[in-house]
Structures are given as C-alpha cells and as structure tokens.
C-alpha positions as CSV (number, residue, x, y, z in Angstrom):
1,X,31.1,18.7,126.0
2,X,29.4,20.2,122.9
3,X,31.6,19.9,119.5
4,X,31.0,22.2,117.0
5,X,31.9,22.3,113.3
6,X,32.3,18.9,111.1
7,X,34.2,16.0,110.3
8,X,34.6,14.4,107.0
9,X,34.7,10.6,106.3
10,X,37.3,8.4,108.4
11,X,38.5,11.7,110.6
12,X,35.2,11.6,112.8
13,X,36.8,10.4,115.6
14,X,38.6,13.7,116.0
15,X,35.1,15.0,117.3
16,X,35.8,12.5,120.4
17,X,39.2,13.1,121.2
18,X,38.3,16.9,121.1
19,X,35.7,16.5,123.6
20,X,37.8,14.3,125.8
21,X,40.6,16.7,125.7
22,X,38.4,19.6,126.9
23,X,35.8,18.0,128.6
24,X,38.0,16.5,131.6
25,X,40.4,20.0,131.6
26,X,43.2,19.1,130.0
27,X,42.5,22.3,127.3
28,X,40.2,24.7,128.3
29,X,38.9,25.1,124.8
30,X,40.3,24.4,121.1
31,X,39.8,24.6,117.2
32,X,40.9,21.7,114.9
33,X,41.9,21.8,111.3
34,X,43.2,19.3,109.4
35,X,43.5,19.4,105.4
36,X,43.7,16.7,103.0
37,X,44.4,17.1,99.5
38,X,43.9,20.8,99.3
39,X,40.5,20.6,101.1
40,X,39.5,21.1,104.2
41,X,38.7,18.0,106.2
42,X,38.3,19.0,109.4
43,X,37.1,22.3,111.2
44,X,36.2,21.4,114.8
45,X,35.9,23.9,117.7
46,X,35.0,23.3,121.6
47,X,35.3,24.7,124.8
48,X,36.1,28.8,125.7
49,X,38.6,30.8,124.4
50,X,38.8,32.8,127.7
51,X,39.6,31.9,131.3
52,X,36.6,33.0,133.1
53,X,34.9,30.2,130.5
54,X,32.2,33.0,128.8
55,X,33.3,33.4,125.6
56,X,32.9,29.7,123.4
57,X,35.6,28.9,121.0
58,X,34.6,29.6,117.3
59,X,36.2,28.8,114.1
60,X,38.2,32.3,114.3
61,X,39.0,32.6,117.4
62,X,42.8,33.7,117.6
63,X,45.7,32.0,119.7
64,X,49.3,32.6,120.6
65,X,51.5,30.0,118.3
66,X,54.3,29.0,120.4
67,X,57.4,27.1,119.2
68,X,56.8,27.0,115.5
69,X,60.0,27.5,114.0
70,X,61.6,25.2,115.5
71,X,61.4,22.3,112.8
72,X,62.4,24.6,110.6
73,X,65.5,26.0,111.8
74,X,66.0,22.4,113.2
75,X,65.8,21.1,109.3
76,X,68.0,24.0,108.4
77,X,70.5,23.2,110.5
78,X,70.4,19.5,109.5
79,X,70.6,19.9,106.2
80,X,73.7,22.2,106.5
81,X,75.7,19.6,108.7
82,X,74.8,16.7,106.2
83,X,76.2,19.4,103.1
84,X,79.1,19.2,105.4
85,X,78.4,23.6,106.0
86,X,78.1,23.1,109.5
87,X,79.4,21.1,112.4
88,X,77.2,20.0,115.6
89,X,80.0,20.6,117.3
90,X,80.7,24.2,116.7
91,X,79.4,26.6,118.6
C-alpha cells in the first residue's frame, strides 16, 4: 500500500497504521491530519476516494463527517446537569 504525504518526528508510525488500515480493507482509502502546537504534523493520504478504486486519495479530497456534534452537545448537556440547569432524568 503506497503512503503519500509526510510524517514529522515521533508520529512516523502513523504512515504504518495508515497502510495497514487500507491495505487489508478495512478503509478503502483515507487522509490523516494531526496538528501539534499550531503546526501541522501530519498530512498522510492512501488508498481511493471512490468505490470503483480509480480515483487515489489526495490531501483535498472531501468526505461526509458523520457524528461530530455529538461531544459537543454531549459536554453541553453535562455541564448544564453539573450547574444543576438540567436533570438526566427529564425528558
């Protein structure tokens, strides 16, 4: 499985678990980000971004983000109970 893109000091195994992940199936292709201190650590991209596995994954490839606000309104919701605004069990 090719890897494109780079890893900065002490995040290069990424690269590996990237190419595990898409090399035996479990993603069909997938970008990595991670920032440190303001600075971009981490921009790794392998596999395809399509199902008929033609079109390779770049760095701006767009995805569906699923299930993102949950912490959030999950953290809302906790803080409210522990300011005492809010009940868990109220409807």
């Amino acid at each position: 499985m090719t890897v494109t893109g780079h890893a900065g000091h002490g995040y290069e195994a990424l690269e590996g678990i990237l190419a595990t992940l898409v090399g035996d199936g479990h993603e069909t292709g997938a970008g990595l980000s991670v920032w440190s201190g303001g600075e971009e650590v981490v921009n790794l991209c392998a596999g395809w971004s399509d199902a008929a596995l033609t079109q390779p994954w770049q760095p701006d490839t767009l995805v569906h983000t699923y299930s993102t606000s949950k912490p959030f309104a999950a953290l809302a919701a906790l803080t409210a109970v522990a300011a005492g605004e809010l009940s868990l069990d109220e409807p």
